[in-house]
N, C-alpha and C positions, 0 to 999 in steps of 0.2 A: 529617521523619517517619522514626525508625527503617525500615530495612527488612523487620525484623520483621510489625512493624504493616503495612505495605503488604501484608505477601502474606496474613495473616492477613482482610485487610478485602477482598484481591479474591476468595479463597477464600469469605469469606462473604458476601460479593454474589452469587457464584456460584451457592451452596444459595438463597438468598432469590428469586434471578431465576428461578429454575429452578419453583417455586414458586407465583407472584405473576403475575396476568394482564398480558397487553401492555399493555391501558392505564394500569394504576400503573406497570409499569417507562417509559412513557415519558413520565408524569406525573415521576418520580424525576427521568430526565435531564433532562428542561427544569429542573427546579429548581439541579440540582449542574452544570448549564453556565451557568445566570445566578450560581451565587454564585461560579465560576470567572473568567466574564466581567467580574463588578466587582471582583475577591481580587487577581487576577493581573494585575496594571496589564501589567510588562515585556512580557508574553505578549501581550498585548492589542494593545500598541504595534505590537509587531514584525511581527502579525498585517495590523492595518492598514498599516504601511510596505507587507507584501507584496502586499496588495489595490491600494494605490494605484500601486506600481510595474507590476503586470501590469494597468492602464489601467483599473480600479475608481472609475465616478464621486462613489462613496456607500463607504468602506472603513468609517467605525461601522456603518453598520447592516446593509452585507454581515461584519464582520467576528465581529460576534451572532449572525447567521443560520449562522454558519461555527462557533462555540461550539456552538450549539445542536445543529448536523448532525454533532458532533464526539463529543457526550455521546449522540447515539442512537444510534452505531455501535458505542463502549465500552461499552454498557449492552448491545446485541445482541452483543457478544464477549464480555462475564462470562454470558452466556447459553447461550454456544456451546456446552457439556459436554450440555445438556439439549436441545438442536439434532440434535446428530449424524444422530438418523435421522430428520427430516424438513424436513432443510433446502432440499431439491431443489423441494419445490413453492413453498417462499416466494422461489424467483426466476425470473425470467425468462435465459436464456444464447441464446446462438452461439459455438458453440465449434467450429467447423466450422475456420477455419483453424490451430487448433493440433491438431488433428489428423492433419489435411493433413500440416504440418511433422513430427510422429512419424514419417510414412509411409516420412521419409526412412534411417530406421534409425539417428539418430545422438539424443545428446540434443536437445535444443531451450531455448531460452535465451527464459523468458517474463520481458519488461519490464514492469514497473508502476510506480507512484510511491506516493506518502503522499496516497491519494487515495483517496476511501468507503471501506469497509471493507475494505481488502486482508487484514486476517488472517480475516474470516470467508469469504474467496471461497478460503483455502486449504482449508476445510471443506469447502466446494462440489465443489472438484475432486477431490478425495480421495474425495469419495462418486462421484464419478462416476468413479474406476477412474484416474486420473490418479496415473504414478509420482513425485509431489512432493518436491522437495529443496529447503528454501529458504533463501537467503544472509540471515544475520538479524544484527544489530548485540551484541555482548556488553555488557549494561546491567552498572552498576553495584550497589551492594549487596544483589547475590541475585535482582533484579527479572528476570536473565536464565534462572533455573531457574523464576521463577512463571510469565513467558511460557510457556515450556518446557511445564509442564507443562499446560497450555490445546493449544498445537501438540501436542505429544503424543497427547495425547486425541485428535487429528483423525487419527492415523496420519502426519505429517508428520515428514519428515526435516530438522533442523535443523541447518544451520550457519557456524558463526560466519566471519564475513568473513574473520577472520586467518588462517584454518587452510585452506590453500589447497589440502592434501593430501587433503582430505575433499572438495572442491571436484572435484581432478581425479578422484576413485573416483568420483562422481555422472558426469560426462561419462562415463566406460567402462561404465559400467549405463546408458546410455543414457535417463537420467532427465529429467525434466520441471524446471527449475532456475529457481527466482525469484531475479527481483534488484528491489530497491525503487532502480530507477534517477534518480531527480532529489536525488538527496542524497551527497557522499561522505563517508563517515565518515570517514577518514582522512585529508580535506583535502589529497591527493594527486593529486584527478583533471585533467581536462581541463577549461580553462576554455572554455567556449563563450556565443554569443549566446542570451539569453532575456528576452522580452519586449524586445527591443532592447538589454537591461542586459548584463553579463557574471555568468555564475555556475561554479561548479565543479563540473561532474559524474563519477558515479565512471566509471572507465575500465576494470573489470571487464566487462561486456557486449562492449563492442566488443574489448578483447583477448582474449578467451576466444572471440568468435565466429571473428575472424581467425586467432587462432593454430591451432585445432584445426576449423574453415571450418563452424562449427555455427550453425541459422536461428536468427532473433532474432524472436520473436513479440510484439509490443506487445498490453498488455489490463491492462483494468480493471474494477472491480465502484464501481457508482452509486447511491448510494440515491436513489429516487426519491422524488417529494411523500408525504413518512411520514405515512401513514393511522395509525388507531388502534391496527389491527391487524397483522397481518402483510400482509396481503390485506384490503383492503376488499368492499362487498357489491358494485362494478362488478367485484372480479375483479384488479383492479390487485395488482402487484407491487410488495414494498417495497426489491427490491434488481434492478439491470440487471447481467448478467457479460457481457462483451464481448471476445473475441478479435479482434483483427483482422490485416489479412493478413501476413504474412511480408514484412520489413523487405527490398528490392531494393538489395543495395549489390555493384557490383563492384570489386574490389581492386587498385589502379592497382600493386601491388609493392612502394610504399614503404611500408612497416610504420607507421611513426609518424605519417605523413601524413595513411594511412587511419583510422588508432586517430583522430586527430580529428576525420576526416569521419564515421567513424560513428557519434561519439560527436555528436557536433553533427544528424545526421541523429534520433539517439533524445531527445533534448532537445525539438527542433521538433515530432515526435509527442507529448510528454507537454505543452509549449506549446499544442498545439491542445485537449486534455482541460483543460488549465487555465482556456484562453479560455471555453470553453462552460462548464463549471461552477466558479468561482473559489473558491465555499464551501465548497467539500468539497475542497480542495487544502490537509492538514491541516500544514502545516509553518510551527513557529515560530520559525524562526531566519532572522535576518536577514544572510544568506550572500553576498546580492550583493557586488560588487566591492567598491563604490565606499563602504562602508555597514561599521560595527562589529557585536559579536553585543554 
């Protein structure tokens, strides 16, 4: 599909969502995540290799359920322009320890992974006064100014992995800095233990935490059991944001040593987010070692 057409059809999902009550948009996604599900065999596959390597007894029918939970977070992020200002009540947070970690007067380096909605939790924090900068991957045919322009709209600073220079100005404003940590783009990182298997994580976090001695906050945003609504009539929440505590790593001296152990330390943290919910761990590439893409 032209690139054209891509931003043309997220833009007009966008007006249409904005629009159109919760229960057609999630009538919508259940539908374009099963024609997904049976269209895109590769995807599918690779899906299930991943479900069955991180100890998935059932990978088809976690790996549908994983489609499904995949297309109602894309359908609430082409929503997100018409969100902005009441997205605070449709979640539940604890943000208390990244907080904490600002206190310290430097930036803070928040870990996530390709796990529920992470682009709609930069919404989230954004309305809640958070100075956001986020490390974001440079798509191909334009698809990186359509993203763009959604983060945008949130007041979000974006930028791209390569440009390391925009990277260091965010640590001296003391900014709030996302990294989507279980993936490297550049196929350059640290190979560490996950799921017992090897994979390659980026080495961005731990060398920017080491080099300039800044906390590393692990957290994540969950959808929960998706009600009709955003909120159902008990009150439930359709999305969980979670900070949690400030990564404890001490630095033995050896630079290179430590860049693995801490990179191995933030892998085990997003290992444990994965164990407990597998379906929403949206990454289709099959990156392990031992395995082709």
């Amino acid at each position: 599909m032209p690139g054209w057409l891509k931003r043309f059809l997220m833009r007009l999902a966008t007006i249409f969502g904005a629009f159109s009550p919760p229960w057609f948009v999630k009538t919508l996604a259940f539908f374009f995540s099963l024609i997904a599900f049976l269209c895109l065999r590769g995807q599918r596959n690779r899906v299930k290799r991943n479900l069955s390597y991180i100890g998935n007894s059932n990978p088809k029918r976690q790996s549908f359920q994983l489609f499904q939970n995949l297309g109602l977070c894309i359908a609430h992020f082409l929503q997100s322009p018409s969100l902005v200002d009441k997205i605070i009540p449709y979640c539940e947070f604890n943000l208390t320890p990244l907080r904490k970690a600002q206190k310290k007067g430097k930036a803070v380096l928040l870990i996530t992974a390709h796990f529920g909605n992470w682009e709609l939790a930069g919404l989230l924090l954004k309305r809640l006064g958070f100075p956001l900068s986020v490390i974001a991957e440079p798509l191909k045919d334009k698809l990186f100014e359509t993203y763009n322009y959604y983060r945008h709209r949130f007041g979000l600073e974006v930028i791209p992995y390569d440009q390391p220079k925009k990277l260091l100005s965010a640590i001296k404003r003391k900014r709030v800095i996302v990294f989507l940590a279980d993936r490297s783009l550049s196929g350059k990182g640290v190979e560490v233990s996950f799921f017992g298997k090897r994979r390659i994580f980026p080495k961005g976090p731990a060398f920017f935490s080491l080099r300039y001695g800044l906390p590393i906050v692990p957290g994540y945003i969950l959808l929960t059991t998706p009600p009709l609504f955003f909120r159902d009539k008990k009150g439930r929440y359709l999305y969980r944001i979670v900070a949690e505590e400030e990564i404890s790593f001490l630095p033995s001296g050896d630079f290179e040593n430590d860049l693995v152990r801490l990179t191995e330390r933030i892998a085990k943290k997003i290992e444990e987010w994965v164990r407990r919910e597998p379906t929403q761990w949206f990454v289709f590439e099959a990156e392990w070692r031992d395995e082709t893409n």
